[in-house]
Each structure stands twice: as structure tokens, then as C-alpha cells.
C-alpha positions as CSV (number, residue, x, y, z in Angstrom):
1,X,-16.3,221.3,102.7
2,X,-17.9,221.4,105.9
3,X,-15.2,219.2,107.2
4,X,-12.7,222.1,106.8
5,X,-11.3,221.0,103.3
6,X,-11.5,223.1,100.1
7,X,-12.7,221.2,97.4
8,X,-10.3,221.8,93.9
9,X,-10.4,220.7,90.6
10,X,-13.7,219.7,90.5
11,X,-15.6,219.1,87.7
12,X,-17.8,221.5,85.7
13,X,-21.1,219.5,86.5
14,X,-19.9,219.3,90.1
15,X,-19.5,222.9,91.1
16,X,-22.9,223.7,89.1
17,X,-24.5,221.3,91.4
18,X,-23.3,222.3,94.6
19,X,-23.5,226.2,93.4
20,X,-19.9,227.1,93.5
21,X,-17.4,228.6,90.9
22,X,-14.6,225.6,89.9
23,X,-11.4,226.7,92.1
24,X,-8.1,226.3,90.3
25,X,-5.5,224.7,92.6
26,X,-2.8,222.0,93.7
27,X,-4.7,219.0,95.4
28,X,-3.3,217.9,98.8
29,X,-5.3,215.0,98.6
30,X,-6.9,212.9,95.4
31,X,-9.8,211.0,95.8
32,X,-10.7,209.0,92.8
33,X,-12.7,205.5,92.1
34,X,-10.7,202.5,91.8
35,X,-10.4,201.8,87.8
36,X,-10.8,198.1,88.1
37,X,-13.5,198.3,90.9
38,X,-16.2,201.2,91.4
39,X,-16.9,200.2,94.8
40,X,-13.7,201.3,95.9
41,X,-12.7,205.0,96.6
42,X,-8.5,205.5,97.0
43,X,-7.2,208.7,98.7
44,X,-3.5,209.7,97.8
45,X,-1.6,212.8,99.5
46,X,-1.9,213.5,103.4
47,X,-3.1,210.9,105.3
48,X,-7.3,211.2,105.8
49,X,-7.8,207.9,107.0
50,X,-9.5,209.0,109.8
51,X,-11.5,211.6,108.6
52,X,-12.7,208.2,105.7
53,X,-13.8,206.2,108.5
54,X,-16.0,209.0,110.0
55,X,-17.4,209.7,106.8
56,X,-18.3,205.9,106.2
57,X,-18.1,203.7,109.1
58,X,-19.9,201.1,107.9
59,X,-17.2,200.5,105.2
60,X,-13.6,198.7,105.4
61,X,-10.7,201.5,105.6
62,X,-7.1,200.7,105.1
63,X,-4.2,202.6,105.3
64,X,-1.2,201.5,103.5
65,X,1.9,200.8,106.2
66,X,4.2,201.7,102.8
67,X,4.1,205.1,101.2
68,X,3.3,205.3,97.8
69,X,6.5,206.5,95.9
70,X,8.6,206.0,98.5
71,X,12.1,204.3,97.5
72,X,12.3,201.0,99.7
73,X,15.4,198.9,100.1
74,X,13.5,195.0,100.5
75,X,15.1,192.0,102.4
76,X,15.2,188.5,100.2
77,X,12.3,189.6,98.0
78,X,10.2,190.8,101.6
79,X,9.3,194.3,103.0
80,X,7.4,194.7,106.2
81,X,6.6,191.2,106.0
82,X,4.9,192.0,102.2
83,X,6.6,190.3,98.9
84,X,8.3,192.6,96.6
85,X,7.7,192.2,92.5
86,X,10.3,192.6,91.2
87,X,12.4,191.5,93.3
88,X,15.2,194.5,93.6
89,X,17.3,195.9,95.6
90,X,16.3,198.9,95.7
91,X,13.2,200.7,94.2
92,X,10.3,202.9,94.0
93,X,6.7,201.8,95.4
94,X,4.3,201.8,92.2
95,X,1.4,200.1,94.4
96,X,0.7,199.2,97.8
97,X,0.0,195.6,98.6
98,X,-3.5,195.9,98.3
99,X,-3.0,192.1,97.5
100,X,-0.5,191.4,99.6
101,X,2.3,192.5,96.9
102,X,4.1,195.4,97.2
103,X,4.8,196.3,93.2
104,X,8.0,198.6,92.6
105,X,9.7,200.4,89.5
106,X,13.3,201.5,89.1
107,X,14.1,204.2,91.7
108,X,12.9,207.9,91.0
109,X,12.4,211.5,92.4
110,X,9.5,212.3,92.7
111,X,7.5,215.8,93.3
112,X,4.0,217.2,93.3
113,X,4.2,217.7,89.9
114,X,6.6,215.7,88.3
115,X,8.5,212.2,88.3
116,X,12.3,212.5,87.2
117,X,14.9,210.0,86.7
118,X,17.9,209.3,84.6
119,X,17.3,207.3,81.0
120,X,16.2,208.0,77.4
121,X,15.7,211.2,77.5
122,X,11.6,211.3,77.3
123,X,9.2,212.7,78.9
124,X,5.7,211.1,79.6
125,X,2.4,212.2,80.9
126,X,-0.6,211.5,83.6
127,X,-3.6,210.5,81.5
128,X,-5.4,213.3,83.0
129,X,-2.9,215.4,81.2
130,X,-4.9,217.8,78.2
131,X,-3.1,218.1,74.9
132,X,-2.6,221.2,75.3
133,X,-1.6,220.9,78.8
134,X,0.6,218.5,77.6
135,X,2.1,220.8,75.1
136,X,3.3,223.2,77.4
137,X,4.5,221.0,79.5
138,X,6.6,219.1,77.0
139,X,8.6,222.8,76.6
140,X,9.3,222.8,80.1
141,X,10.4,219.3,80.4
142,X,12.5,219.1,76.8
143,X,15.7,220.8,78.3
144,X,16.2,218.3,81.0
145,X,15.2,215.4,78.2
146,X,18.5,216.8,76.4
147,X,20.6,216.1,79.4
148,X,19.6,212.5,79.7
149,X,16.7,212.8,82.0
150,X,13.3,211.1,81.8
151,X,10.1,213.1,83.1
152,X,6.4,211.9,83.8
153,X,4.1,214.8,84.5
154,X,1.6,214.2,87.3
155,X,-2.4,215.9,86.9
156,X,-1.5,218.1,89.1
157,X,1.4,220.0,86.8
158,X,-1.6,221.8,85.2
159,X,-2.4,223.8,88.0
160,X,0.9,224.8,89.0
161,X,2.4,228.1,87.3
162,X,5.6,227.8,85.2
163,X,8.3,229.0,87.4
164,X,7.5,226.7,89.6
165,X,7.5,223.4,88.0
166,X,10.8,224.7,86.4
167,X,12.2,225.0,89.8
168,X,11.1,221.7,90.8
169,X,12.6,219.4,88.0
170,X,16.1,221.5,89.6
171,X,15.1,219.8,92.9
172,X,14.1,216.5,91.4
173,X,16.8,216.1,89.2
174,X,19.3,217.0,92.0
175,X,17.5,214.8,94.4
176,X,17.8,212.1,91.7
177,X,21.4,212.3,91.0
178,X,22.7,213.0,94.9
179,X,20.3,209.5,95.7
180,X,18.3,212.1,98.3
181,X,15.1,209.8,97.8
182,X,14.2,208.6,101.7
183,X,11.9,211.6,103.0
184,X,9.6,211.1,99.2
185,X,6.5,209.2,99.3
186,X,2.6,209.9,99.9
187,X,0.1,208.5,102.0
188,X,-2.3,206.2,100.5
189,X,-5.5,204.6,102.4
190,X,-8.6,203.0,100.5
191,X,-12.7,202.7,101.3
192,X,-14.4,199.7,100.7
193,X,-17.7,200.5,100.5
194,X,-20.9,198.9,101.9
195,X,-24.6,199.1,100.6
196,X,-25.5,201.0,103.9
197,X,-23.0,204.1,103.4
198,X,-23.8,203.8,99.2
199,X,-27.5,204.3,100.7
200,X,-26.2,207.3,103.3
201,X,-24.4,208.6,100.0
202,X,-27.1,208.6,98.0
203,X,-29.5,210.6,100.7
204,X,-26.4,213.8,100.7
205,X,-27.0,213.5,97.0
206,X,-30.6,214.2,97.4
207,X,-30.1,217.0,99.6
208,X,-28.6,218.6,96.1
209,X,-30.4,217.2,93.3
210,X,-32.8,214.9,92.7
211,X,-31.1,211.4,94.0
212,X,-33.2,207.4,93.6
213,X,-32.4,205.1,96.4
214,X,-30.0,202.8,95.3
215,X,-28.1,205.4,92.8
216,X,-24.6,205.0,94.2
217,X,-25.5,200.8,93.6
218,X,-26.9,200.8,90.4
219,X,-24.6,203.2,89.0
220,X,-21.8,200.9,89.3
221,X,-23.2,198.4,86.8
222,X,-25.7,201.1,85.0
223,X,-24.4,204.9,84.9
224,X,-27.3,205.2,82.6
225,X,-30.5,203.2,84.5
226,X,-29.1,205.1,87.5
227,X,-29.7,208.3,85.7
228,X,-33.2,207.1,84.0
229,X,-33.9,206.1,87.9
230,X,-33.3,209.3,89.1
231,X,-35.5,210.8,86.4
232,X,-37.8,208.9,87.0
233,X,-38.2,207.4,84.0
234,X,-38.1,204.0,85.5
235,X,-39.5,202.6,88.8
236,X,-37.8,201.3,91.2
237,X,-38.7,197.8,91.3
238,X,-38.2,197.2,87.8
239,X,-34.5,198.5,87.7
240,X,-33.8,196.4,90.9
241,X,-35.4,193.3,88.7
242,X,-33.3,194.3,85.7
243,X,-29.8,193.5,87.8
244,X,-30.7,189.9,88.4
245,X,-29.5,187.4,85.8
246,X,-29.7,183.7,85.4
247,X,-27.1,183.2,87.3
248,X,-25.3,185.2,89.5
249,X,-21.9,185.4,90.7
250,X,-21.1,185.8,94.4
251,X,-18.5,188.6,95.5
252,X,-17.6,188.1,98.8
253,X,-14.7,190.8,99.9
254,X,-13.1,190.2,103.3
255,X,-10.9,192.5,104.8
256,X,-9.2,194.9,104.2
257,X,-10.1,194.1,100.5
258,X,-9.7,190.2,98.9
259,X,-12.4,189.3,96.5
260,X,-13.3,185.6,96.9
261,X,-15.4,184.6,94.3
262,X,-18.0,182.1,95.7
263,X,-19.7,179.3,93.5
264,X,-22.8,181.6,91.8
265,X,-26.3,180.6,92.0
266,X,-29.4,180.6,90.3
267,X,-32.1,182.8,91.6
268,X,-35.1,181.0,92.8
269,X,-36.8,183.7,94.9
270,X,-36.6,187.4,94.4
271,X,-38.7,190.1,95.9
272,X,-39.0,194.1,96.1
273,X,-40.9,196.4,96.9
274,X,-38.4,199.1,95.4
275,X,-37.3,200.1,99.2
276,X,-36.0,197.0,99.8
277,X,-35.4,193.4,98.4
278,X,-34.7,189.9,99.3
279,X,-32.6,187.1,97.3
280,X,-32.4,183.7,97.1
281,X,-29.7,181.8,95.0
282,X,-29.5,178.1,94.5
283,X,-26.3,176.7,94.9
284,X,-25.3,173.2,93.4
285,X,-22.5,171.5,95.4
286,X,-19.7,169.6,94.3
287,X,-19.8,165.9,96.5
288,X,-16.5,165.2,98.2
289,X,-15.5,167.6,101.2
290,X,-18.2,168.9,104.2
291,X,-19.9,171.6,104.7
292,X,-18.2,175.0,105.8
293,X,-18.7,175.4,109.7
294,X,-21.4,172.4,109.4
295,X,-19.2,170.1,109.6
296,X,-21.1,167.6,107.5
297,X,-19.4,165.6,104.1
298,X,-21.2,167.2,100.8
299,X,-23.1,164.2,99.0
300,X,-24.0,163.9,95.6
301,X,-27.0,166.3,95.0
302,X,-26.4,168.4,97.6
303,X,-27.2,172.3,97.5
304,X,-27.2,175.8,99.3
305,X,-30.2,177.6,99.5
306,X,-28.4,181.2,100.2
307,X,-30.2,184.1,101.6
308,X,-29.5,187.5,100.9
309,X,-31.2,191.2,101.9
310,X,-30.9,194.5,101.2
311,X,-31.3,195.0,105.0
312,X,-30.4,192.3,107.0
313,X,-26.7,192.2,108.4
314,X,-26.4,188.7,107.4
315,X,-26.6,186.2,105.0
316,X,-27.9,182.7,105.5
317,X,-27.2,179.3,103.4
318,X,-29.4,176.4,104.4
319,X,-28.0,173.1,102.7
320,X,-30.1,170.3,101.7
321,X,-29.8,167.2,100.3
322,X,-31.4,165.7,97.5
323,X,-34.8,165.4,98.8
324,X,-34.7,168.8,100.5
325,X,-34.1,167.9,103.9
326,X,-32.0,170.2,105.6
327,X,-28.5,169.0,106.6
328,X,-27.6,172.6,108.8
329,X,-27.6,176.6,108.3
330,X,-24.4,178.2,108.5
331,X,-25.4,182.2,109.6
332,X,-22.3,184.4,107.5
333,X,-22.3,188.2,109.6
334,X,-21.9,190.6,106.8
335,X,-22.8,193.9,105.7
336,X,-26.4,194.1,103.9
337,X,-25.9,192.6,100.1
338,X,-26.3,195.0,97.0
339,X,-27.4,193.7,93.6
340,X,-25.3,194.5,90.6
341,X,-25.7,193.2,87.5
342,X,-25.6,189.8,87.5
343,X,-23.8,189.8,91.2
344,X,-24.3,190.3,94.4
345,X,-21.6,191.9,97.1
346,X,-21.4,191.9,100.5
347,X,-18.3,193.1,102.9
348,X,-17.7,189.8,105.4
349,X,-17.8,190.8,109.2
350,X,-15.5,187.1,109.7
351,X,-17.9,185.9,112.1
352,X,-20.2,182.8,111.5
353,X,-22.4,181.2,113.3
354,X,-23.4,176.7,112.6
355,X,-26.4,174.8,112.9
356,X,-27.3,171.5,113.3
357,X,-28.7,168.7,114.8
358,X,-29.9,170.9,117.4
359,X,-26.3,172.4,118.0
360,X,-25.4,176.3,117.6
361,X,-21.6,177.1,117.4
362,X,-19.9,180.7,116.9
363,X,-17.2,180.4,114.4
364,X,-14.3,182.7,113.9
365,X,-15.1,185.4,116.7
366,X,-11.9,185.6,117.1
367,X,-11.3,186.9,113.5
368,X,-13.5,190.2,114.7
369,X,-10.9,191.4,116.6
370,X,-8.3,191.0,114.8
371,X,-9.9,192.6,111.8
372,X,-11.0,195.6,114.0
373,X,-8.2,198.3,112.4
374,X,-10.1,197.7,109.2
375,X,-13.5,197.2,110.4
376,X,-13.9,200.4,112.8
377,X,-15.8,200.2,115.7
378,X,-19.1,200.7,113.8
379,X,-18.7,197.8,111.9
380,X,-17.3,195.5,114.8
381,X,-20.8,197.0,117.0
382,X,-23.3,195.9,114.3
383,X,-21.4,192.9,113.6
384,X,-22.0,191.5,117.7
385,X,-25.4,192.9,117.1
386,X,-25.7,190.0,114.3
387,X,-24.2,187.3,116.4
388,X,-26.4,187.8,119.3
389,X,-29.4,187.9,117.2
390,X,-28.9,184.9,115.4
391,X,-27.6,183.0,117.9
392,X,-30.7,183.7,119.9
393,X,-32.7,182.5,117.0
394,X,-30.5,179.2,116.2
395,X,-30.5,178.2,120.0
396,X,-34.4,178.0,120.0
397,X,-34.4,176.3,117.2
398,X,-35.7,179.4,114.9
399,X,-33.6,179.7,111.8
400,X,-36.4,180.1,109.9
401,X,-37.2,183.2,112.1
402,X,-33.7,184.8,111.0
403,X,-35.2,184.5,107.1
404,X,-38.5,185.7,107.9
405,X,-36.6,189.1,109.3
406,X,-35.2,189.1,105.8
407,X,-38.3,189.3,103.6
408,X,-39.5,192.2,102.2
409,X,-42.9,191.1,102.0
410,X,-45.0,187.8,103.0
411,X,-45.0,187.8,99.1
412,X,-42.6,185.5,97.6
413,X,-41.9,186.2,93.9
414,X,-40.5,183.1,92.3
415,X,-38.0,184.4,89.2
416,X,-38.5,183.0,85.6
């Protein structure tokens, strides 16, 4: 709001928390949660990608180069360098290649309000959609069904008043049957977010109601501890202790948003102070192969002694052998990790940094720069800030010191 936008459609609880009457209206812009991941926030309308990365620079921002229902005509199965599924000739963009993979649907025409296209006759509905909304729709939409036309109402046909979505399944279905589908399509951009700007979240939270640190984190595995926390009906340390598990997966997201699921760990060391925490997961290795960056083979009985913090910009894995010894440290420049239930996540900065036998090497700087357009210059800053500080610590022999800046305490809690 103080941004110059007008905030519509918002929830009842949200316009009793920030003291303003619920406004009516047709969205520009629709900022939702990803369904499959919580930790993602998708913006579809006009383009706000820049306004995204101001609001959270410490987080990945990507902008799709392919408008969402636009009507794309793909070359051997390829657009813009991205593979098609299905492969067509022509069709409408159903999902931006998040993954790599742009996914398309028969060709339609599309509106603020409503989807048209020639078929069965049938008309379908956003999720969003109210019975009853959906009941008054459904009269609108029935005379074009009669004429052979399918419709999909959008959430935003609620707000609009009758005459008007009459007037646009005219448009749409002219626009649909003269092939007038190039100008369509909306701008669609994603935020990966990072503990740090979850954190910043959670203090403009406070400044309304009463907001625990870590909220924004803990609600995406707990809606409900999240709550207790910020009723104080749990302390801090103990909800942060009730996210670690036996084991614990690994997700590490590189950008502008690939998952790689690491080999998980047990938890040999964890330690809060309800501020802050500090995580250590053993890793069993598989013998056969070396040692990423290290350059060492992986022997039977090897394992990864992996460092994590709620406040250090990096994670560190010290591998050992058998009897403990340490074989190298491999530094991974990341955002600070945040504990979800039986996980941990971090947002990969690309750069590494090796260790051993004395010998420091940088690995990947060059991937920095040519992740900068998702990164932002906020991330790419703290992520030099990382490298300089561990490479002055691994070049005097002190990778020791770069876990000691890790710990939350000279306590060490040993888990189970």
C-alpha cells in the first residue's frame, strides 16, 4: 500500500488486521503461494518484478521470458530455447518453464475474466469460484455453451458486474473464432524466498500484531505451532527443537528455482537459544566417486560432517574418513538455512570454496555472475562477502574458525 498499490480482495482477517474495510475490485496483479511449495510467492498480471526484488532482495526473483496464456507457435518441440509438452503446433502457455518446460493446452481466448474456446459446449470454473458465484455465472455463460463454445471462469469474474463479462465472452469468442490470439498473455515472475527476508517478513508482521521470530518459517510446516508461537503458548526453543527429526532431508534450491535433493543426515549436534540455532547433520557416503570440489575418491566409511546456521551465509561439510580424520572442507556460499520439519533449506549463491592439504581453491565464481539476473545485487554482495571471509579463514589454515562463527553458543547440545 505504501508502495502506491491498492490492495483488493483481501481477506476478512486481513483487512481487520491492518484496519481497513475489504475493497471489492478487479486485481491487476495476483499474488498467491505456490500450492506445491509455500516458500514460493508467484505474481500473475503486470509485470512487478522489480518492485519483488526491492521488497525481498535477499531472495531469487524470476521473471518468465513467455507470457502466461499467450498462444505460442514452437519450433521441433523447442520455444526460446525451452521444450514444449505437448509437443504442438500451436498452443496456449498453461505454465512457464519453471522447470525448464514450457507446458501448453489447445489454443484459447482469453480475458480478465474468462477463458473461451470452441468444444463441448461446457463451462468450467476457477476453484476460487463460490457456488453461488458460480451460479450466476453459469447463466451468463450457458448461451454461448449452446453455440458450441467452452467457458472457464477466472476468480476474478466475481468482481466484475454483469454487463461486462457479457460483453467480454463477445470479444473472446470473436477473438477465438477470427484466430486474434497474439497480443493475449500475462506476465508472470516468482520469489524464492530466503530465511533472511521470512525473518524481515515476520518483523512488518509485528508492526501489526503480535508476530514470533521465525513465523513465516515455521508456518510452512506448522500453521498451527506458528500460531501457538505467536501466542505464546510455546517458547521458542522448544518449537525450533520440535522441527528436527531423525533424519533430515536436505533441500538445496539453486537458481532461479531447481530443488536438488541432497543425501539427508542425521543430526548429531543441535543448538538454540530461540534467536538463533546451529545444525549439524551426519552424512554417510557411498564409496566409489571423490569428493565434490575436494577432489579426493570417497572410501568405504567415509562421511560429511555438514554445518548449517540460522545466521551464517554458508554452509560447511567437513569429510572424514573412518577414523575421523579429516580428508578436506568444501565452504557452499548460501543464504542462512531454515529448519522445517524434518528439512532444512537454503538458496545456493553457486559459489564454493575447497580445502585441503593445505590448499584453498574458489570454485564456480564464475557461476555468480551468470546467475546475477536471478540473484540481484543484494544477494551477489553478500555472496563475495562469504567468499572473502572464508577464504581468509581456509588460507590460514582456520576452518574451524568459519564453524566457531556459526555457533550459537560455546554450548553444544548433542540430539537424542
Amino acid at each position: 500500500m505504501e508502495s502506491g498499490f491498492e490492495v483488493v480482495q483481501q481477506s476478512p482477517v486481513i483487512a481487520e488486521r491492518f484496519g481497513v474495510a475489504r475493497k471489492e475490485g478487479v486485481a491487476d496483479v495476483t499474488l498467491k503461494e505456490m500450492e506445491e511449495d509455500k516458500g514460493v510467492i508467484m505474481a500473475v498480471g503486470s509485470d512487478i518484478s522489480d518492485w519483488l526484488r526491492k521488497v525481498f532482495p535477499h531472495s531469487f526473483t524470476w521473471r518468465s521470458p513467455v507470457k502466461l496464456y499467450s498462444v505460442i507457435e514452437p519450433e521441433n518441440c523447442s520455444y526460446l530455447g525451452y521444450e514444449v509438452d505437448p509437443c504442438l503446433r500451436e498452443g496456449l502457455v498453461v505454465r512457464p518453464p519453471l522447470d525448464g518446460v514450457i507446458r501448453l493446452s489447445e489454443p484459447k481466448a482469453v480475458g480478465r475474466f474468462a477463458l473461451v474456446w470452441r468444444g463441448q459446449g461446457r463451462t468450467y470454473f476457477s476453484e476460487h469460484l463460490s457456488r453461488d458465484d458460480r451460479a450466476l455465472l453459469l447463466s451468463v455463460s450457458l448461451p454461448w455453451n449452446s453455440k458450441g463454445y467452452n467457458v472457464k471462469w477466472r476468480s476474478n469474474a466475481k468482481e466484475a458486474k454483469l454487463e461486462e463479462l457479457r460483453e467480454e465472452l463477445s470479444r473472446l469468442a470473436l477473438r477465438y473464432d477470427n484466430k486474434d490470439l497474439r497480443n493475449q498473455g500475462e506476465d508472470f515472475s516468482i520469489v524464492v524466498l530466503s530465511l533472511t527476508d521470512k525473518l524481515m517478513l515476520d518483523e512488518a508482521r509485528n508492526a501489526v500484531v503480535r508476530t514470533s521470530r521465525f513465523h513465516h518459517m515455521i508456518k510452512m510446516s506448522d500453521y498451527v505451532l506458528a500460531e501457538k508461537l505467536d501466542e505464546g503458548g510455546v517458547d521458542p526453543s522448544s518449537a525450533l527443537r520440535s522441527l528436527i527429526s531423525d533424519s533430515m532431508e536436505i533441500d538445496h534450491v539453486k537458481a532461479p528455482y531447481q530443488r536438488v535433493n541432497l543425501r539427508a543426515g542425521r543430526p548429531i549436534v543441535f543448538d538454540t537459544d530461540g534467536k538463533d540455532y546451529y545444525l549439524v547433520l551426519r552424512r554417510d557416503l557411498m564409496p566409489g566417486g571423490t569428493l565434490d570440489a575436494v577432489g579426493k575418491p570417497i572410501e568405504e566409511g567415509d562421511y560429511d560432517e555438514f554445518h548449517l546456521s540460522s545466521r551464517a551465509w554458508y554452509g560447511v561439510h567437513v569429510y572424514r574418513s573412518s577414523d575421523g580424520n579429516v580428508k578436506g572442507v568444501m565452504v557452499n556460499v548460501s543464504t542462512p538455512a531454515e529448519l522445517l520439519k524434518g528439512r532444512v533449506r537454503y538458496l545456493d549463491l553457486e559459489v564454493d570454496l575447497a580445502y585441503s592439504d593445505g590448499v584453498t581453491r574458489v570454485v564456480d565464481e564464475n557461476e555468480l555472475e551468470a546467475k546475477r539476473v536471478y540473484l540481484g545485487e543484494t544477494l551477489v554482495s553478500k555472496a563475495k562477502e562469504a567468499v572473502e571471509l572464508a577464504k581468509r579463514r581456509l588460507e590460514a589454515n582456520d576452518w574451524e574458525g568459519l564453524i566457531e562463527e556459526m555457533r550459537v553458543s560455546d554450548f553444544k547440545s548433542k540430539y537424542g
